[in-house]
Backbone as JSON Lines, residues from 0, in Angstrom:
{"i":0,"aa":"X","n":[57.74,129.63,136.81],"ca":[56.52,130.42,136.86],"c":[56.57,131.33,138.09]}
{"i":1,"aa":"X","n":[56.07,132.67,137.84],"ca":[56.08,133.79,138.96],"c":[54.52,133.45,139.47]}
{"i":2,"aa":"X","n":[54.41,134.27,139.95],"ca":[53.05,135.07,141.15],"c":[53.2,136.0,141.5]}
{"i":3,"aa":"X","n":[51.76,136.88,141.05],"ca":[52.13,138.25,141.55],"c":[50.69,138.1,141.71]}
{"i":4,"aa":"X","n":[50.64,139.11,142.79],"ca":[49.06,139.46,143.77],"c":[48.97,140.37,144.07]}
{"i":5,"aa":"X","n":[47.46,141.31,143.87],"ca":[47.23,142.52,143.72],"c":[45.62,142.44,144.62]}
{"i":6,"aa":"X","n":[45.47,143.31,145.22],"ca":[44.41,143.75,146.04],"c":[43.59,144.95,145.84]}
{"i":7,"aa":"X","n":[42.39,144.77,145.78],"ca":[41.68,145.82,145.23],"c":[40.34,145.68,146.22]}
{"i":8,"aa":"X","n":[39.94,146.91,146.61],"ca":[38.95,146.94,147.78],"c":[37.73,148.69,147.33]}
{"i":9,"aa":"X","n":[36.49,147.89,147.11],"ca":[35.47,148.82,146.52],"c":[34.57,149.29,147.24]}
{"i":10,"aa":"X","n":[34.05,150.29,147.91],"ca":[33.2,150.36,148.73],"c":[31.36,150.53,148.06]}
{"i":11,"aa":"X","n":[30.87,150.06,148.72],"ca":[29.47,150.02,147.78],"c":[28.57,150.57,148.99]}
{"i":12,"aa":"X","n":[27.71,151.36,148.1],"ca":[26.3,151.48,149.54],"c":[25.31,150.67,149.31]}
{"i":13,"aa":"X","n":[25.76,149.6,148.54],"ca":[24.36,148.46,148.71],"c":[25.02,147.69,149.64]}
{"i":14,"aa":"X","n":[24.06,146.57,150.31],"ca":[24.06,145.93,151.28],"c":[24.72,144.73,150.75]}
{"i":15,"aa":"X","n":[25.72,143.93,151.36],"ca":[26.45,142.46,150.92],"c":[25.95,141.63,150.13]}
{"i":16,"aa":"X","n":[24.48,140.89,151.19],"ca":[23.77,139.86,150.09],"c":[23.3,140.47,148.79]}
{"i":17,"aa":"X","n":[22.77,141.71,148.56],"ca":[22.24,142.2,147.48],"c":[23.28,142.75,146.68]}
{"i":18,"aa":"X","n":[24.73,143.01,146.9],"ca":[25.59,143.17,146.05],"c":[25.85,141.93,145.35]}
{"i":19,"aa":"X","n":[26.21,140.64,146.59],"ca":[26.67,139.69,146.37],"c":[25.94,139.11,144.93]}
{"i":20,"aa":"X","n":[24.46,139.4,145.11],"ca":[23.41,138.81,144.2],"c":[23.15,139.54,142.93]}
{"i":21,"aa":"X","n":[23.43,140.58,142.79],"ca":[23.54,141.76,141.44],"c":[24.57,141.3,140.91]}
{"i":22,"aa":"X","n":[25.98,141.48,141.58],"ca":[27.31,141.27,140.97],"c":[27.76,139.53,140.7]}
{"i":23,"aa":"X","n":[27.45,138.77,141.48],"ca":[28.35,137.24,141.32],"c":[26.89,136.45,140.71]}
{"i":24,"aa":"X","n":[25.41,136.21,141.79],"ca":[24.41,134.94,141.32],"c":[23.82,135.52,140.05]}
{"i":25,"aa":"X","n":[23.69,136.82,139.8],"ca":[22.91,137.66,138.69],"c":[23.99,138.23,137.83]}
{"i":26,"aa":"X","n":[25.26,138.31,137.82],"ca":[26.14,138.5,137.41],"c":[26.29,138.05,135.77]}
{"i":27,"aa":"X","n":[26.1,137.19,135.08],"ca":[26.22,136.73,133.94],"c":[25.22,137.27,133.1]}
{"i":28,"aa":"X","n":[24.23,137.34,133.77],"ca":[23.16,138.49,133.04],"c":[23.3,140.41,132.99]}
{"i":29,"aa":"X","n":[23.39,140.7,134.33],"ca":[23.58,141.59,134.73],"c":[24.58,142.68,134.54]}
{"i":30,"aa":"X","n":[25.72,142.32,134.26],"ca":[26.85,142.77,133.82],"c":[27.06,142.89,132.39]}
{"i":31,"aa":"X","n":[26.55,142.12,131.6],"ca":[26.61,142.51,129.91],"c":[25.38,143.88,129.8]}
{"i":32,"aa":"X","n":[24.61,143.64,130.56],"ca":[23.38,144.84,130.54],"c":[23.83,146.07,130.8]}
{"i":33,"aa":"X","n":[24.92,146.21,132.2],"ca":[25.13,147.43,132.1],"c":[26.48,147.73,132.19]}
{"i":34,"aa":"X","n":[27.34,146.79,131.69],"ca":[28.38,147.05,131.37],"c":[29.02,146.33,129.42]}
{"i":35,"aa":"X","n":[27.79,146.69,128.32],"ca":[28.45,146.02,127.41],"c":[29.21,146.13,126.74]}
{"i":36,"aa":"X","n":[29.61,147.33,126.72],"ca":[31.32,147.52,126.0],"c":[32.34,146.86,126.55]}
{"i":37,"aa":"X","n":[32.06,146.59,127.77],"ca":[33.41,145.65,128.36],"c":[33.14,143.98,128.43]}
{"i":38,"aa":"X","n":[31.59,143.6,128.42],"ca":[31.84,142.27,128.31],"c":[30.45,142.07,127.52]}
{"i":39,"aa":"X","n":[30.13,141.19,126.54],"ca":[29.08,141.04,126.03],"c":[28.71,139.79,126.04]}
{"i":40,"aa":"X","n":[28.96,138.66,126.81],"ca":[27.9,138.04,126.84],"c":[28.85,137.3,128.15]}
{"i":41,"aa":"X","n":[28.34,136.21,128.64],"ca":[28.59,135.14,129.86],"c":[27.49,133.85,129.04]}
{"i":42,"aa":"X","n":[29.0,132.87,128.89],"ca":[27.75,131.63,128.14],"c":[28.48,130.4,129.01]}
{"i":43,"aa":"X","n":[27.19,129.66,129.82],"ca":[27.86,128.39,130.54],"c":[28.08,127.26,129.88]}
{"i":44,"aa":"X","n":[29.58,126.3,129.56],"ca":[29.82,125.38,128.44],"c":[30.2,124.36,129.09]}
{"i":45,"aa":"X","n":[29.99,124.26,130.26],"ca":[30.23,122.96,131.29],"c":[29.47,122.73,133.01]}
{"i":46,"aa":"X","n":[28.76,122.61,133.58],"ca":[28.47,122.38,134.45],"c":[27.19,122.94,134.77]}
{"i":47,"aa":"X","n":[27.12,123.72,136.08],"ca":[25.58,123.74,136.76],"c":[25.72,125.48,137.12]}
{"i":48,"aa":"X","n":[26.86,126.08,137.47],"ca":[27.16,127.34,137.8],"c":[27.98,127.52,139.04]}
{"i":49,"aa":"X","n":[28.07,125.94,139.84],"ca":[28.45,125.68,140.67],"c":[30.41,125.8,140.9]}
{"i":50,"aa":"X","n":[30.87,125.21,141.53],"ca":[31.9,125.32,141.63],"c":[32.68,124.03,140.44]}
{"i":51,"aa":"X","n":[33.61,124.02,139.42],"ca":[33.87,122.97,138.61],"c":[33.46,123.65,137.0]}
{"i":52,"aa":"X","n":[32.45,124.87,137.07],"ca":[31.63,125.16,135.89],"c":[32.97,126.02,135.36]}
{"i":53,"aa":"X","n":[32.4,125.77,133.73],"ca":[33.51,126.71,132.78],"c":[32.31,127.59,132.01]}
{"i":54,"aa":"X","n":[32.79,128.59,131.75],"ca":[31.78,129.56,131.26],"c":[32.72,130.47,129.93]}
{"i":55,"aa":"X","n":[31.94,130.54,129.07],"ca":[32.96,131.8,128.2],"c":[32.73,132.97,128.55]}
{"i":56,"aa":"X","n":[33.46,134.02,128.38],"ca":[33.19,135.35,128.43],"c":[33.52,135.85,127.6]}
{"i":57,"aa":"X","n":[32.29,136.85,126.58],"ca":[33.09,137.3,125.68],"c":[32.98,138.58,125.79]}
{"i":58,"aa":"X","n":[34.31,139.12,125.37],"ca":[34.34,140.91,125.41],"c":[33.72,141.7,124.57]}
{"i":59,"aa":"X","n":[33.18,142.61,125.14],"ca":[32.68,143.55,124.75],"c":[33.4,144.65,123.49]}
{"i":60,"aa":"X","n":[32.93,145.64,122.89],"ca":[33.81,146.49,121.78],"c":[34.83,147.06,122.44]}
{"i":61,"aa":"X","n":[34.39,147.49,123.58],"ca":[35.7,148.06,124.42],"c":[36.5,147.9,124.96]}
{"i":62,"aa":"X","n":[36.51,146.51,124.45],"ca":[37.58,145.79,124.97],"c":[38.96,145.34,124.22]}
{"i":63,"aa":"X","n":[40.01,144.99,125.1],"ca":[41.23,144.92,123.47],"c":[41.14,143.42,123.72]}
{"i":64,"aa":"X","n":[40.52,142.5,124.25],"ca":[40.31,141.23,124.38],"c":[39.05,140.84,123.81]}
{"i":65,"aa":"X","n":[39.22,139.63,122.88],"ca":[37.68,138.75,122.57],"c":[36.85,137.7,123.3]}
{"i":66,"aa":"X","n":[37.75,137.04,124.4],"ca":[37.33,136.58,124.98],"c":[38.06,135.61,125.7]}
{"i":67,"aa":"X","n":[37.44,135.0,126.72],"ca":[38.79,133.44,127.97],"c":[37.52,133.22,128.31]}
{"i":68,"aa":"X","n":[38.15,131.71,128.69],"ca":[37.35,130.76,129.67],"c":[37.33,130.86,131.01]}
{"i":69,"aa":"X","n":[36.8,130.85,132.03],"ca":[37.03,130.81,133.2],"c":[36.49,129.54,133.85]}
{"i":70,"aa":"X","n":[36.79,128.94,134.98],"ca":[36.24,127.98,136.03],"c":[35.97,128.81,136.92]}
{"i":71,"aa":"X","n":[34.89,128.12,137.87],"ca":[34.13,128.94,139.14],"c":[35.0,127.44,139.84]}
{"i":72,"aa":"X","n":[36.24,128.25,141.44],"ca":[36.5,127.59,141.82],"c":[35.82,127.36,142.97]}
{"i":73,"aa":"X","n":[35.12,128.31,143.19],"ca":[34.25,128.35,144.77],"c":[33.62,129.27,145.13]}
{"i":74,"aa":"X","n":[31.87,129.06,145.41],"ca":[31.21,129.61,145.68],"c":[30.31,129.79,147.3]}
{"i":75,"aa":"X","n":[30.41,130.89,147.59],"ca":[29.91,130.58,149.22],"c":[28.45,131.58,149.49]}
{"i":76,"aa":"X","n":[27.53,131.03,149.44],"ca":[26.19,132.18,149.64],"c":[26.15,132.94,150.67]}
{"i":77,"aa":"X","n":[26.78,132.12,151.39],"ca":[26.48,132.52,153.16],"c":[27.51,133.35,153.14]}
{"i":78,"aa":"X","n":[28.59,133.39,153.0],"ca":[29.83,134.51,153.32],"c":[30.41,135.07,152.23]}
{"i":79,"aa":"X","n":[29.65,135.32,151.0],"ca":[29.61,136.17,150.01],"c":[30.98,136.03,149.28]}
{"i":80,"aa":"X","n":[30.98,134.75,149.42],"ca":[32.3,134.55,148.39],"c":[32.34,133.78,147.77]}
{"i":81,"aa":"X","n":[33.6,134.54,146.64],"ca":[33.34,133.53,145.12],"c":[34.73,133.98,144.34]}
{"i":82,"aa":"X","n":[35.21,132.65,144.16],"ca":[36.36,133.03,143.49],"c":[36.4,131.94,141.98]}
{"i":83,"aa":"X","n":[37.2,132.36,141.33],"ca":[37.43,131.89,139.66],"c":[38.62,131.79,139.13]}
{"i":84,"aa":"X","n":[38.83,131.1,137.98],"ca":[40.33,131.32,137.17],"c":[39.95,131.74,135.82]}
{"i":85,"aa":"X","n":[40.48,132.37,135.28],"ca":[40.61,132.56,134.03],"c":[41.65,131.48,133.09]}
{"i":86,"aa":"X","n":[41.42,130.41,132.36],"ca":[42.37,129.31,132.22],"c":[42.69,129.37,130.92]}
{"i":87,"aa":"X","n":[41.79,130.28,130.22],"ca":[42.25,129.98,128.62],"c":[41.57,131.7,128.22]}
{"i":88,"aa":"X","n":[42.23,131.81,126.54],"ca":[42.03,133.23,126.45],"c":[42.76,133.81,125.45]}
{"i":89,"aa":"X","n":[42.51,134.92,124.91],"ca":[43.66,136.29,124.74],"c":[44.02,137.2,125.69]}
{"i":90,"aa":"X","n":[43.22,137.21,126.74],"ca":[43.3,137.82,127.88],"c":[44.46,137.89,128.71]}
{"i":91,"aa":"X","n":[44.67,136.54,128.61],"ca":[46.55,135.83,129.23],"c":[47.5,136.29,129.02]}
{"i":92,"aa":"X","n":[47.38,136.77,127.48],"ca":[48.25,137.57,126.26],"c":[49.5,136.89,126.41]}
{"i":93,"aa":"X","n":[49.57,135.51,126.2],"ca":[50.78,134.89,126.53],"c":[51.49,134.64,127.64]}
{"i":94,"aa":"X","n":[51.4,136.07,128.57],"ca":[52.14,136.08,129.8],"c":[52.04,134.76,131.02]}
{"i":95,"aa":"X","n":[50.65,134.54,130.95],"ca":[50.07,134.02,132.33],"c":[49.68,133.11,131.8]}
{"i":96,"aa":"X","n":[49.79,132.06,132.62],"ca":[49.57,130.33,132.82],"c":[47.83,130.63,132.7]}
{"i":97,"aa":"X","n":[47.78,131.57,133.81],"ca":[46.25,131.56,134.39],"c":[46.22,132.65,135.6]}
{"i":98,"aa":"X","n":[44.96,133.47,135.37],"ca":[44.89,134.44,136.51],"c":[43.72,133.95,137.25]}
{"i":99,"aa":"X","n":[43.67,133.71,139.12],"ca":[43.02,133.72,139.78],"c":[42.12,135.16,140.31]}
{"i":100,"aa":"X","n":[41.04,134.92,141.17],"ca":[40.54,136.16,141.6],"c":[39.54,135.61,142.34]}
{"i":101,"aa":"X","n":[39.72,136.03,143.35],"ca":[39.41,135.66,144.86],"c":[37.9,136.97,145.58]}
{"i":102,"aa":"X","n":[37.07,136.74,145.44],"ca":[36.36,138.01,145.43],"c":[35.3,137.87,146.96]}
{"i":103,"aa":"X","n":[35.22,138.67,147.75],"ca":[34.84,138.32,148.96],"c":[33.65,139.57,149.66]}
{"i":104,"aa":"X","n":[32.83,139.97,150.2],"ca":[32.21,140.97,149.59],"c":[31.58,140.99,151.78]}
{"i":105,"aa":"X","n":[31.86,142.17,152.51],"ca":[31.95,142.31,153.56],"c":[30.92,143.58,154.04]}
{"i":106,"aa":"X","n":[30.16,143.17,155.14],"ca":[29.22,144.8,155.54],"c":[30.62,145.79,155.75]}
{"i":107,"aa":"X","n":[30.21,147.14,155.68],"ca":[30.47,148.42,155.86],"c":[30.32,148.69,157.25]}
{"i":108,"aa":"X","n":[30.28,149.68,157.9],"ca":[29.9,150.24,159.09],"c":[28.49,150.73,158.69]}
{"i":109,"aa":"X","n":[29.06,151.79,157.43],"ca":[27.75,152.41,157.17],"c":[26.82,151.76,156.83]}
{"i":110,"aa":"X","n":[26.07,150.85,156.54],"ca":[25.07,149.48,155.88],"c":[25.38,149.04,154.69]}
{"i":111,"aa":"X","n":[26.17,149.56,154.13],"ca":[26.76,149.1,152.7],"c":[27.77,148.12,152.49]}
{"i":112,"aa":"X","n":[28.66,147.83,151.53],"ca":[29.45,146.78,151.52],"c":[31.25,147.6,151.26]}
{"i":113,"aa":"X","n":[31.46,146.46,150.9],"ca":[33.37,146.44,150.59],"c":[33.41,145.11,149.91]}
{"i":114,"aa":"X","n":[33.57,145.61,148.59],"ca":[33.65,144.16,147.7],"c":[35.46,144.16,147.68]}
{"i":115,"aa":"X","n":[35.83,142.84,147.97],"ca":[37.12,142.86,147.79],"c":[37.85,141.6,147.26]}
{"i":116,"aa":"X","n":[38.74,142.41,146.4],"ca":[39.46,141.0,145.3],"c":[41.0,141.37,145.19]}
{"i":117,"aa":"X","n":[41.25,140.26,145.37],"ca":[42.66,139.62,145.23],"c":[42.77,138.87,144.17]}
{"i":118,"aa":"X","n":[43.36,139.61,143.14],"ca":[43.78,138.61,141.92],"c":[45.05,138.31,142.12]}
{"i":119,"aa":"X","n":[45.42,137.18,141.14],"ca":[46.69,136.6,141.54],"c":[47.19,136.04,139.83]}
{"i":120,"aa":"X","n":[48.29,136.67,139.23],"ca":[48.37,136.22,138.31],"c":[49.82,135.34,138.24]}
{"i":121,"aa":"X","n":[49.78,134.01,137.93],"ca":[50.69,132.79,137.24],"c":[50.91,133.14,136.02]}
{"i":122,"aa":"X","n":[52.04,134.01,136.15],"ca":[52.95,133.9,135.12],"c":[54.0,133.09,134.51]}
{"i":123,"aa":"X","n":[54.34,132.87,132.95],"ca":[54.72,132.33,132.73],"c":[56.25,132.66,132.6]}
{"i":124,"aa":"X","n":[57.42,132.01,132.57],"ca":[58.48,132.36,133.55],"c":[58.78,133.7,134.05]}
{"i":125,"aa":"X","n":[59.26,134.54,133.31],"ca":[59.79,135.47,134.62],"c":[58.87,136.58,133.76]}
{"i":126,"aa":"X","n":[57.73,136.85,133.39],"ca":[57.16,137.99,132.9],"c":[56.72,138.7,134.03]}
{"i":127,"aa":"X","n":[56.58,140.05,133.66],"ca":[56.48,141.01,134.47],"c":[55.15,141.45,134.27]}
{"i":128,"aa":"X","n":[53.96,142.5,135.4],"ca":[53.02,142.93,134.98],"c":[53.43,144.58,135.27]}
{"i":129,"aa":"X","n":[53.12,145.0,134.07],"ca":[53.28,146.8,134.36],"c":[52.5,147.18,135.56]}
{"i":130,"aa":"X","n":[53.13,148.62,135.6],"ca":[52.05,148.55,136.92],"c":[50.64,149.76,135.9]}
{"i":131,"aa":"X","n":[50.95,149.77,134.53],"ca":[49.78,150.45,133.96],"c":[48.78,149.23,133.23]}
{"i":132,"aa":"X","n":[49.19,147.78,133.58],"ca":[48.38,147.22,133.72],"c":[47.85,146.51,134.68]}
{"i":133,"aa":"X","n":[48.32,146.8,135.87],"ca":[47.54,146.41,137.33],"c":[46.66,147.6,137.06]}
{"i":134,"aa":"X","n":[46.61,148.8,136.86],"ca":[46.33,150.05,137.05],"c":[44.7,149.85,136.11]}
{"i":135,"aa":"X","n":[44.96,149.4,134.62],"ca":[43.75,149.08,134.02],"c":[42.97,147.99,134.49]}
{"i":136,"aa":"X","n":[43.17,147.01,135.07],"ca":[42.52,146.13,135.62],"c":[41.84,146.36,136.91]}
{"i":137,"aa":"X","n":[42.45,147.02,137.77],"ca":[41.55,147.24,139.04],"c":[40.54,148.56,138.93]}
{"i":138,"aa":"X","n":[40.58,148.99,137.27],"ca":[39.51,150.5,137.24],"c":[38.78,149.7,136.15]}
{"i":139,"aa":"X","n":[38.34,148.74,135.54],"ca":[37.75,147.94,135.11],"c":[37.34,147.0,135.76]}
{"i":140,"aa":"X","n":[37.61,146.62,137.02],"ca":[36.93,146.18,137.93],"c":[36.11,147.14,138.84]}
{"i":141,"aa":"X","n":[36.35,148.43,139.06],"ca":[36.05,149.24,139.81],"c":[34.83,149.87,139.03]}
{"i":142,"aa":"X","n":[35.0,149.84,137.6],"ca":[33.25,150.57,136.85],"c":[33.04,149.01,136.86]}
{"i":143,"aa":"X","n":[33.09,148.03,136.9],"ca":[31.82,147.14,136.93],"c":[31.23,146.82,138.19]}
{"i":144,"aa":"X","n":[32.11,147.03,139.1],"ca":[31.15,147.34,140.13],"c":[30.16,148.42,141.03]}
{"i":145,"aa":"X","n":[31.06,149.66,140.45],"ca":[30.26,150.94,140.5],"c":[29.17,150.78,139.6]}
{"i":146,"aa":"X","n":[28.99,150.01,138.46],"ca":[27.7,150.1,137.04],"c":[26.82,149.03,137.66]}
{"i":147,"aa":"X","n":[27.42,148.06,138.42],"ca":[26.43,147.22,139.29],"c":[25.58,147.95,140.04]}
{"i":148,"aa":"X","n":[26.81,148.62,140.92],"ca":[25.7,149.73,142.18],"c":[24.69,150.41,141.29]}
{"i":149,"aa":"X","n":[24.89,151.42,140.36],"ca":[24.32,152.37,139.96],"c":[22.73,151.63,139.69]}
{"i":150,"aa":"X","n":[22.79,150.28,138.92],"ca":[22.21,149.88,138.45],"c":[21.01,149.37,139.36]}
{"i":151,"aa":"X","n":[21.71,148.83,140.65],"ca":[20.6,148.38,142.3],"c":[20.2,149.31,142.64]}
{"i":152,"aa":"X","n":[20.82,150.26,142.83],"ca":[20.51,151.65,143.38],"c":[18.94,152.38,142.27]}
{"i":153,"aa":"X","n":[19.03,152.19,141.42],"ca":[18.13,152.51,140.06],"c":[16.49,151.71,140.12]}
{"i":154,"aa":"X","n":[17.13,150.17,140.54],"ca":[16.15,148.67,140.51],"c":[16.26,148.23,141.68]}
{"i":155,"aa":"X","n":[15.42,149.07,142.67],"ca":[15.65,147.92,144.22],"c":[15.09,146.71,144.53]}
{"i":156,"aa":"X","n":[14.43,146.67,143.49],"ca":[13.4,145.52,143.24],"c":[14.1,144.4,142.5]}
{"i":157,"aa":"X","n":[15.14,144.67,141.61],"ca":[16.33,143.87,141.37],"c":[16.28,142.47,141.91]}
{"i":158,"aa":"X","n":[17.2,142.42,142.81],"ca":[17.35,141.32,143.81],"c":[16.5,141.16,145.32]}
């Protein structure tokens, strides 16, 4: 099995805790709302939401995936972090054991944030990831968190 790790860093003009709370604690709601072509629903099928929980995700029309499981491996309120695996799926597309993603979410200078993720994908023996699919993955991470902002920015009353 390989490992390959990819870094992706978003700048937001909302503030940390209120990103943190749009995008990760409000997140399962929030994200099918204004992003549903890419994911349409978040359903919890084991636990509390806590760290140990498995959740489905299912994709949206615009998506070439129907859906994976993920675990929440760790959640931190206080230092805006939260990371997950993706463990089961079409999403894997065979390649990957399982993809991690490490998501950590930091003030700005300017009062805004820097959401930042490190995915890490366990591949299964020697598969390779294009780099036009690192390329789709970190701009599908990048409109769901820009459709987050847009969306706080819209509802300050939100969170």
């Amino acid at each position: 099995m390989g490992v390959i790790t990819h870094d992706l860093e978003v700048p937001s003009t909302i503030p940390p805790s209120k990103m943190f709370k749009g995008l990760i604690l409000n997140g399962d709601i929030l994200i099918p709302k204004v992003q549903p072509l890419v994911i349409k629903s978040v359903e919890i099928l084991e636990g509390d939401g806590g760290a140990g929980t498995i959740k489905l995700v299912t994709f949206g029309e615009g998506s070439h995936h129907k859906c994976v499981k993920k675990r929440v491996d760790a959640i931190d309120k206080e230092n805006f972090i939260y990371s997950y695996t993706v463990i089961e799926g079409d999403a894997l597309m065979d390649k990957f054991e399982s993809i991690s993603y490490h998501i950590k979410i930091v003030a700005s200078p300017d009062g805004g944030s820097i959401c930042k993720n490190r995915s890490i994908y366990n591949t299964k023996g020697n598969c390779q990831v294009s780099e036009e699919e690192i390329k789709a993955g970190k701009a599908k991470a990048s409109e769901i968190l820009k459709a987050t902002e847009t969306y706080l920015l819209a509802n300050p009353d939100y969170c």
